[in-house]
TORKOL-4160 file (C-alpha; in steps of 0.2 Angstrom, whole numbers, padded with zeros to 4 digits, m for minus):
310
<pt num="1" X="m0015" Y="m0049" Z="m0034"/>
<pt num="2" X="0000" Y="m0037" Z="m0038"/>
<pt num="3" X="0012" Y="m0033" Z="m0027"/>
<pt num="4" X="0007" Y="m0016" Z="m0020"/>
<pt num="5" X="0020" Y="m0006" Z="m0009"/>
<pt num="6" X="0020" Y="0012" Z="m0015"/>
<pt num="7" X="0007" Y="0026" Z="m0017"/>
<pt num="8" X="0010" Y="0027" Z="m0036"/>
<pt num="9" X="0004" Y="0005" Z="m0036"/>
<pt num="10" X="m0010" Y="0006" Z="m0026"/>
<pt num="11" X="m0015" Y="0025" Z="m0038"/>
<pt num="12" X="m0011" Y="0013" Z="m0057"/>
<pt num="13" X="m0018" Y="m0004" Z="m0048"/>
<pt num="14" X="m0035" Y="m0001" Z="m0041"/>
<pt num="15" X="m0038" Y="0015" Z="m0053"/>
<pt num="16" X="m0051" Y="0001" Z="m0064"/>
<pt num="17" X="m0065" Y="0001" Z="m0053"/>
<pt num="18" X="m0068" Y="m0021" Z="m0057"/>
<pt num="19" X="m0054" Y="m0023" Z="m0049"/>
<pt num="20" X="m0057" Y="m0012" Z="m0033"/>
<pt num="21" X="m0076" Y="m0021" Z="m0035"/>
<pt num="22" X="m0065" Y="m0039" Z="m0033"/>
<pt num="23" X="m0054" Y="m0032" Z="m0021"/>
<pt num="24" X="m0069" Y="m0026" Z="m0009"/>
<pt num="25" X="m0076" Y="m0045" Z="m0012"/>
<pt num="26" X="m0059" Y="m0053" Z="m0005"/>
<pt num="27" X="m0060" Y="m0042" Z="0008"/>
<pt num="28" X="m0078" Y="m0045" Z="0014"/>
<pt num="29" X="m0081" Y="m0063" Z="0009"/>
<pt num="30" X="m0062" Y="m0072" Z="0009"/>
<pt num="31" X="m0067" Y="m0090" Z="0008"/>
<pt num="32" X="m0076" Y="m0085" Z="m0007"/>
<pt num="33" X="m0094" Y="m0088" Z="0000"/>
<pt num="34" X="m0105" Y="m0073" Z="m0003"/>
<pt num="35" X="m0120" Y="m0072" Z="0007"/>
<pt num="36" X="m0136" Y="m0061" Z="0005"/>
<pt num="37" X="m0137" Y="m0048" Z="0016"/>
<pt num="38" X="m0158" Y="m0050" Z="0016"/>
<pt num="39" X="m0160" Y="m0067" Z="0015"/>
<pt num="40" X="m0144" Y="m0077" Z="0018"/>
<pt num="41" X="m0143" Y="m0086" Z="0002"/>
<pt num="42" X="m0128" Y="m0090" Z="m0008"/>
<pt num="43" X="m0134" Y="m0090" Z="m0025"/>
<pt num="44" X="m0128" Y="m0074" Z="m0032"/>
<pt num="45" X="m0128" Y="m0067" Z="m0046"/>
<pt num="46" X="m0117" Y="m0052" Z="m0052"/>
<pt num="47" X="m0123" Y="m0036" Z="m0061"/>
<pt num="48" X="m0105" Y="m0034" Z="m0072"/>
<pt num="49" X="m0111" Y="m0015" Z="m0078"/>
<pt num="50" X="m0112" Y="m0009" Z="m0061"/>
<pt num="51" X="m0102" Y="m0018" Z="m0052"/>
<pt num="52" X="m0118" Y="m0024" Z="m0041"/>
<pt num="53" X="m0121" Y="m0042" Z="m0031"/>
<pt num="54" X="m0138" Y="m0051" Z="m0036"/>
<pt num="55" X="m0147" Y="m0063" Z="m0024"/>
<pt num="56" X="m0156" Y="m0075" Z="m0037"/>
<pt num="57" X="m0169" Y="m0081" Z="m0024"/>
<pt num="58" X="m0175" Y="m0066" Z="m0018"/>
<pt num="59" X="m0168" Y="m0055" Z="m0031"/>
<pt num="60" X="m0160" Y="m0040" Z="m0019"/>
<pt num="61" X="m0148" Y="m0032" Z="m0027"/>
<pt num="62" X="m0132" Y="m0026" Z="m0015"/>
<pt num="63" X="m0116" Y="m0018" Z="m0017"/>
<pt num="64" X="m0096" Y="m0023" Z="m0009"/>
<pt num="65" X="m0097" Y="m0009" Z="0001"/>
<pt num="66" X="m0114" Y="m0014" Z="0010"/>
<pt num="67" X="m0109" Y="m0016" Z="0028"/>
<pt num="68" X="m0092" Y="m0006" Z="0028"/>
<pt num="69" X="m0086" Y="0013" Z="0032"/>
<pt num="70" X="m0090" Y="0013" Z="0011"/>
<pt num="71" X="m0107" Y="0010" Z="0013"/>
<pt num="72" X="m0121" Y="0023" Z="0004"/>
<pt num="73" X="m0107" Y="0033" Z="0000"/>
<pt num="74" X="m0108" Y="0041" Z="m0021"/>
<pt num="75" X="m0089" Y="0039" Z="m0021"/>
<pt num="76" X="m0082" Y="0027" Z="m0032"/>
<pt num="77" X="m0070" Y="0014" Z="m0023"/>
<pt num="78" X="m0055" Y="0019" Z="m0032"/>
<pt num="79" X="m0056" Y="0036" Z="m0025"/>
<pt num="80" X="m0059" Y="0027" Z="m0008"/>
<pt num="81" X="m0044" Y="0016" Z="m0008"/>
<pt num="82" X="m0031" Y="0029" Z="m0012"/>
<pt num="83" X="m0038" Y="0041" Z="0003"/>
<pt num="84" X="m0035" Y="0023" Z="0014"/>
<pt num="85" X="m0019" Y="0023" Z="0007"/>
<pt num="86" X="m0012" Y="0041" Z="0011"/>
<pt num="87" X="m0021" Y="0041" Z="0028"/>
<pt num="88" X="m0014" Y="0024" Z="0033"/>
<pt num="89" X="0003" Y="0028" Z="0028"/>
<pt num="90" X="0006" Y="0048" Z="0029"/>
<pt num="91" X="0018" Y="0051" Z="0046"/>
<pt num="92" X="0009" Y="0065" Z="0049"/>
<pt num="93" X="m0008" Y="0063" Z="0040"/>
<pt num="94" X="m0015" Y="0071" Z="0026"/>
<pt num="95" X="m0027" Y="0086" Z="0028"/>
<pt num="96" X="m0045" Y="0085" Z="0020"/>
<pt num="97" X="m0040" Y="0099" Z="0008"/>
<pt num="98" X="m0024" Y="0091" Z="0001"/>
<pt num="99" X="m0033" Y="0075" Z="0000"/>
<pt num="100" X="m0048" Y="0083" Z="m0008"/>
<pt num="101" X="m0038" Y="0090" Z="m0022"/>
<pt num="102" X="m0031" Y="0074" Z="m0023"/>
<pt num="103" X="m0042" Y="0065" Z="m0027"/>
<pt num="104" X="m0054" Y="0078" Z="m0034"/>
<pt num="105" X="m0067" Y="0080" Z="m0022"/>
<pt num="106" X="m0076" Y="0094" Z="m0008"/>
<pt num="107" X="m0067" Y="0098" Z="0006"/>
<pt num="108" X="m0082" Y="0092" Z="0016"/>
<pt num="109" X="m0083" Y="0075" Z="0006"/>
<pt num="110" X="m0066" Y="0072" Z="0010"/>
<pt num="111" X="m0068" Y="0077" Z="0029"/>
<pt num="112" X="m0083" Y="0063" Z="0029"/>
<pt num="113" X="m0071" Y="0050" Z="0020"/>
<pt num="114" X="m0055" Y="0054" Z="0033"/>
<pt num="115" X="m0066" Y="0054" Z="0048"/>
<pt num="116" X="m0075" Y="0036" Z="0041"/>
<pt num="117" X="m0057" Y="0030" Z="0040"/>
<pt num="118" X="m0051" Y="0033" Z="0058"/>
<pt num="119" X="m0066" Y="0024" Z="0065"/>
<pt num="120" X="m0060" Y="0009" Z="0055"/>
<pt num="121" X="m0042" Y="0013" Z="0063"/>
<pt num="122" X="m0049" Y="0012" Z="0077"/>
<pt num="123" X="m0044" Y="m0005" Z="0086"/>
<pt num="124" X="m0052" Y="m0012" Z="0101"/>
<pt num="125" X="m0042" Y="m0028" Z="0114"/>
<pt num="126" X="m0042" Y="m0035" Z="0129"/>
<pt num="127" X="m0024" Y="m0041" Z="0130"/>
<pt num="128" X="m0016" Y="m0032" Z="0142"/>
<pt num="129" X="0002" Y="m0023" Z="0142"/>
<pt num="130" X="0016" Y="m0032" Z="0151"/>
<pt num="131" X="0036" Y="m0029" Z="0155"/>
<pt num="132" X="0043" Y="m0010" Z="0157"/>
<pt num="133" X="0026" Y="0001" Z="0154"/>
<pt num="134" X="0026" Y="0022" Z="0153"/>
<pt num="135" X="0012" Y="0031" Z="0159"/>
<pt num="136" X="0008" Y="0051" Z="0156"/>
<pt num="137" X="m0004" Y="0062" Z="0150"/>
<pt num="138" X="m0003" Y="0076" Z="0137"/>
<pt num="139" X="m0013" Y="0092" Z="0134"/>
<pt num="140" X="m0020" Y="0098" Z="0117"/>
<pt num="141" X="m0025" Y="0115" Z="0114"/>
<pt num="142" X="m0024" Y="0132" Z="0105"/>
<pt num="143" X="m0013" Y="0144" Z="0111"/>
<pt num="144" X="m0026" Y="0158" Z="0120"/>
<pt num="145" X="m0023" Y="0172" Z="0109"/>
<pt num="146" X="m0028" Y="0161" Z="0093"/>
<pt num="147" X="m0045" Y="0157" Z="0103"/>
<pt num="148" X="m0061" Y="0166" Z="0100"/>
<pt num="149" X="m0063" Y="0176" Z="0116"/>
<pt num="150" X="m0076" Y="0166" Z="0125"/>
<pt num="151" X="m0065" Y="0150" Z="0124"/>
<pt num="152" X="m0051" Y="0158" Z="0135"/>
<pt num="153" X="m0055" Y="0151" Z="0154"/>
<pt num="154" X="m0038" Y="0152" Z="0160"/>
<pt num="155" X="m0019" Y="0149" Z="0158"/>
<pt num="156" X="m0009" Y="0132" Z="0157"/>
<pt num="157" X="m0021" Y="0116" Z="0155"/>
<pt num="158" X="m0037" Y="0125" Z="0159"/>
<pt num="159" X="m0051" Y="0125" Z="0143"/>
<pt num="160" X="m0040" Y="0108" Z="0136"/>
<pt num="161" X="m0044" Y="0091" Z="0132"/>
<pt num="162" X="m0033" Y="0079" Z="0140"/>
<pt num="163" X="m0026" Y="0063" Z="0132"/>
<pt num="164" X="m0019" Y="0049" Z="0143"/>
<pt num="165" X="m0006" Y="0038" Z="0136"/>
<pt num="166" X="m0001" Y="0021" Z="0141"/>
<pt num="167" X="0016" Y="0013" Z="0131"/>
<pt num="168" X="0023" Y="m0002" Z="0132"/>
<pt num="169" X="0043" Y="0000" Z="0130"/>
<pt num="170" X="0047" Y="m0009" Z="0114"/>
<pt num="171" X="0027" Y="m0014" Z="0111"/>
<pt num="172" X="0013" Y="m0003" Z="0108"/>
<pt num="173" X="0004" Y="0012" Z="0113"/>
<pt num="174" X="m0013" Y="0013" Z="0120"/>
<pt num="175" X="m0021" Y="0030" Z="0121"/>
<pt num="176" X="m0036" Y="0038" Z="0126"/>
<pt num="177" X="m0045" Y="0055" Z="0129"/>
<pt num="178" X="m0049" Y="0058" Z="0150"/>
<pt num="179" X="m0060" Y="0071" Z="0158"/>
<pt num="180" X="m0045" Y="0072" Z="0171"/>
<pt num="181" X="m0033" Y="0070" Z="0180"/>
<pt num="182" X="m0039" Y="0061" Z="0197"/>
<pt num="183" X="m0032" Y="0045" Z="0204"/>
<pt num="184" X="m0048" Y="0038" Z="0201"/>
<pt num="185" X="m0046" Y="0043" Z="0182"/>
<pt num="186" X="m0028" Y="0038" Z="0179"/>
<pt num="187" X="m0027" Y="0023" Z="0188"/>
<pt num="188" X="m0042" Y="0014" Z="0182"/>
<pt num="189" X="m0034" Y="0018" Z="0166"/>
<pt num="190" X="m0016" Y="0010" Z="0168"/>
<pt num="191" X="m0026" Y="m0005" Z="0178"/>
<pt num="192" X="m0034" Y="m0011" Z="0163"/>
<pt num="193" X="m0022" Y="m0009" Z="0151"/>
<pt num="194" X="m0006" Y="m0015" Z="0162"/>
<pt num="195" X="m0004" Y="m0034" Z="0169"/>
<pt num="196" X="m0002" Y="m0032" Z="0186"/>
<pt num="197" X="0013" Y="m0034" Z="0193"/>
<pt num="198" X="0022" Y="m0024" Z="0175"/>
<pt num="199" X="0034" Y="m0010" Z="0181"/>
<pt num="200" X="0026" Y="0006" Z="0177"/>
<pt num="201" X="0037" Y="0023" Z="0174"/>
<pt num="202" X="0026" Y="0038" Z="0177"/>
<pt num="203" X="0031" Y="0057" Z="0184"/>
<pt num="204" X="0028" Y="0061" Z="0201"/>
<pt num="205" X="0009" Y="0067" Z="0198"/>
<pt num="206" X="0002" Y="0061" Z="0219"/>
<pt num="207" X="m0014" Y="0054" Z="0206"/>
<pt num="208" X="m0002" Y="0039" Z="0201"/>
<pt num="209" X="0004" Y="0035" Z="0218"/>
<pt num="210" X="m0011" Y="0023" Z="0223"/>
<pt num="211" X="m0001" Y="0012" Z="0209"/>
<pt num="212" X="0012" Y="0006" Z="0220"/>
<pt num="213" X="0000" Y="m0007" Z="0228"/>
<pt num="214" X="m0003" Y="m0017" Z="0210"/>
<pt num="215" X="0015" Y="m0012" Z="0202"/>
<pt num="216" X="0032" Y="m0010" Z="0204"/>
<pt num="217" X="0030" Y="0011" Z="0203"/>
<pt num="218" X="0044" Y="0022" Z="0198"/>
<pt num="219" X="0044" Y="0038" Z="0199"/>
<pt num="220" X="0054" Y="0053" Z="0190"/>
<pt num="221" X="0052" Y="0069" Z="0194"/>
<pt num="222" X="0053" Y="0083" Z="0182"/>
<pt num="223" X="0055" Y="0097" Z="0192"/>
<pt num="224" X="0074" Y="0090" Z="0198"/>
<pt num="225" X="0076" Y="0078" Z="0182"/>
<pt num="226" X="0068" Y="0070" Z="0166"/>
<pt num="227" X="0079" Y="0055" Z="0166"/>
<pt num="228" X="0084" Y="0044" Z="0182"/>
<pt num="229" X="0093" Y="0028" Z="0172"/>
<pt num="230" X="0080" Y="0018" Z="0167"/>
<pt num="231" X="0065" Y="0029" Z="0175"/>
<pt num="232" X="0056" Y="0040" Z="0163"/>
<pt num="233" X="0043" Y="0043" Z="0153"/>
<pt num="234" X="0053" Y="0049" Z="0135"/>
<pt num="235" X="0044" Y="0036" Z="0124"/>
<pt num="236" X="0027" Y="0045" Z="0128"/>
<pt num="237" X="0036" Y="0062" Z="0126"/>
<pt num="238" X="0040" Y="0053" Z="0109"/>
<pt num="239" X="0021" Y="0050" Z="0105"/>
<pt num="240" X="0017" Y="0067" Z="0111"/>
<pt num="241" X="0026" Y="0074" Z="0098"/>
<pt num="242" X="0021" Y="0065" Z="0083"/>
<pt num="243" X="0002" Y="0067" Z="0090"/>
<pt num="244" X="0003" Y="0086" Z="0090"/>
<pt num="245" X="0014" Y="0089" Z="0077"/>
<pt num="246" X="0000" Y="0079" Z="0065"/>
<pt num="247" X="m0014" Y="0089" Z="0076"/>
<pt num="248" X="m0005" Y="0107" Z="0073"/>
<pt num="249" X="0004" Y="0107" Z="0057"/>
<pt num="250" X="m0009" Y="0095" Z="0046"/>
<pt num="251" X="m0027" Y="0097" Z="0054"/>
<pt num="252" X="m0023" Y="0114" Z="0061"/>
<pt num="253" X="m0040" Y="0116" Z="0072"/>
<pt num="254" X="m0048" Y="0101" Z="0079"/>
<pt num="255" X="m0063" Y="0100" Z="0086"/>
<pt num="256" X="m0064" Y="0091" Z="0104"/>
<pt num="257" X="m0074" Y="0080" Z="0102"/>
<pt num="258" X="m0067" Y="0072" Z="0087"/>
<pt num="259" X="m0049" Y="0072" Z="0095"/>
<pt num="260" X="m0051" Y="0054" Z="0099"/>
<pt num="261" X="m0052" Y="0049" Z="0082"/>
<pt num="262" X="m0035" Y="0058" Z="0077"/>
<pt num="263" X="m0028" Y="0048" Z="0092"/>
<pt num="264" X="m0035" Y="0033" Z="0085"/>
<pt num="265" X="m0026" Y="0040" Z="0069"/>
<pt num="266" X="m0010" Y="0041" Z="0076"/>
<pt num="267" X="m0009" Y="0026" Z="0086"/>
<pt num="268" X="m0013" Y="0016" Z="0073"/>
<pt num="269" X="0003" Y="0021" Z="0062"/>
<pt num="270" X="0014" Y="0022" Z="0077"/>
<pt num="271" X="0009" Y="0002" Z="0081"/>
<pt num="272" X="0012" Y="m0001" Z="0063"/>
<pt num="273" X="0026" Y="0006" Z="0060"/>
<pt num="274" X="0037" Y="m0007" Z="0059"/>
<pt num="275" X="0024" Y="m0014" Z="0042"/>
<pt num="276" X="0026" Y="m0009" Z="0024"/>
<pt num="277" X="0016" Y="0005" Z="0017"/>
<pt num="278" X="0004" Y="m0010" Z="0007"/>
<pt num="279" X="0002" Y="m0021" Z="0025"/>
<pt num="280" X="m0004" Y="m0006" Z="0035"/>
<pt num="281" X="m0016" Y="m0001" Z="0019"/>
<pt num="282" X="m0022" Y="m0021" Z="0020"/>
<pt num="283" X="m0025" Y="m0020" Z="0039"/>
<pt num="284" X="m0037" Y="m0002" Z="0040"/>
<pt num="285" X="m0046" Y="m0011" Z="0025"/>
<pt num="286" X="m0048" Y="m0027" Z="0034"/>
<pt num="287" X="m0054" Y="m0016" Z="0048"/>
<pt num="288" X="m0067" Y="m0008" Z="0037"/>
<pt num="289" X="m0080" Y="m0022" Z="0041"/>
<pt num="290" X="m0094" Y="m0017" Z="0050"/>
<pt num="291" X="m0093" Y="0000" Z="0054"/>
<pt num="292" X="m0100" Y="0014" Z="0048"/>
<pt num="293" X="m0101" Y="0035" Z="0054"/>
<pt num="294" X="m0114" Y="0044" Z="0047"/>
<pt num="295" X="m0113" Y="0063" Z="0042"/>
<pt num="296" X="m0127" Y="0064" Z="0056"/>
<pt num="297" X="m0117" Y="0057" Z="0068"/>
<pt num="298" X="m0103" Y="0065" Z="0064"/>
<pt num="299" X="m0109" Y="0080" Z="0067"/>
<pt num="300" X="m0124" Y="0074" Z="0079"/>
<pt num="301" X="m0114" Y="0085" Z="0093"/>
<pt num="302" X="m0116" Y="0104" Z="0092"/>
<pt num="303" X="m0095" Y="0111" Z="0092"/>
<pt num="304" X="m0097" Y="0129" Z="0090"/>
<pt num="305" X="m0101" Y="0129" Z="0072"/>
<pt num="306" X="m0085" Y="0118" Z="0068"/>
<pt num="307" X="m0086" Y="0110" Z="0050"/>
<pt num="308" X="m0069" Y="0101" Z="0049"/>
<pt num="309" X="m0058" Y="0115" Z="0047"/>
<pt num="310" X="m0041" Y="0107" Z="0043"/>
């Protein structure tokens, strides 16, 4: 296969669609074996016009993108792999109009297809963080006088999601959205993402204090100081920014609760960032395997009318 490291390879490269077809089929099937999703036989057939797999003893016909966030989707792979590409590799995202006229399809269309694509960059482990650890929590919300009227509880944090942030210094990020800020929610957090015994640098929020029984806790408070040598929490501050600079200036309005997808989104380029542009694109489409998000899910829950406005 080329050598594919900029948008404009990956744009020539996969614009034939038999070559995104024997892409898909590395991707799915890399030893080469391909097995029938119905019936588990490995005499297949392929139907070269339409880029379709044949089972020959049970004659089900089935396509590359059959158990993958492609799947039942009309758009051809071509299109499909350059969205992958700008959403895997754009600092701060791409918007589902400027990828719709991109790639020359609905707003809507292209909504479905970047949300499809931040459940694939959605990464799941049970390893846990180790060494010199940050901990703090952000909040993400609309100013209140760009808020329709009945949204407007209060001042400061109140009507916002929260999103907790875990970083190892020098390693990765591990993020997630919280209903609060307790003890019970922050610690249960950092406990099963931190070995224990790491040192954990957090703000002087009383909910982190039950720490110091399972860590070495330090503590820098920012209302006297954001740095105390070693103690503080700038690599999240770091994060925050590139979260909410994605989340104001490309999506614009975010519905809540899809905002854990755009932190998937984000954390995935920030804990690729030191890979090329053509290894991060091969990682999401390696993680395309097995799952899928429906237009009803996706907008299974009811958020005031929000049809991805971004």
């Amino acid at each position: 296969m080329e050598q594919i490291e900029t948008l404009m390879d990956a744009v020539k490269y996969f614009a034939d669609l038999n070559i995104c077809h024997k892409y898909m089929l590395r991707i799915k099937w890399p030893d080469g074996q391909i097995a029938c999703p119905k019936c588990d036989g490995q005499n297949i057939g392929h139907v070269a016009t339409r880029n379709l797999l044949r089972c020959r003893d049970c004659r089900k016909q089935f396509s590359a993108k059959l158990g993958t966030i492609f799947e039942d989707s009309p758009l051809g792979l071509d299109k499909w792999f350059v969205a992958v590409w700008c959403i895997a590799n754009a600092k701060n995202g791409i918007s589902s109009y400027e990828l719709g006229r991109a790639i020359g399809v609905t707003q809507k269309s292209a909504w479905h297809m970047l949300h499809r694509i931040r459940a694939a960059m959605e990464t799941e482990t049970f390893a846990k963080l180790s060494g010199e650890v940050e901990s703090d929590e952000t909040f993400i919300g609309g100013a209140g006088q760009n808020m329709h009227q009945r949204k407007v509880r209060g001042r400061g944090a109140v009507g916002k999601a929260i999103v907790h942030g875990i970083l190892q210094r020098g390693g990765e990020f591990r993020g997630s959205v919280v209903a609060d800020t307790t003890r019970e929610t922050l610690c249960v957090a950092v406990k099963n993402n931190v070995e224990r015994g790491a040192t954990v640098y957090t703000d002087a929020a009383p909910s982190y204090m039950a720490l110091d029984a399972d860590y070495i806790h330090a503590v820098v408070d920012h209302a006297k100081q954001y740095v105390l040598g070693k103690i503080h929490t700038n690599g999240l501050e770091n994060f925050w920014s590139l979260l909410k600079r994605s989340l104001h200036g490309t999506y614009v309005q975010v519905a809540p609760f899809h905002l854990f997808r755009y932190l998937a989104e984000q954390t995935f380029r920030y804990n690729k960032r030191k890979l090329t542009d053509g290894q991060r694109f091969r990682l999401v489409m390696l993680s395309t395997l097995g799952k899928r998000l429906t237009w009803r899910q996706l907008t299974a829950e009811d958020f005031c009318g929000f049809m991805g406005i971004e």
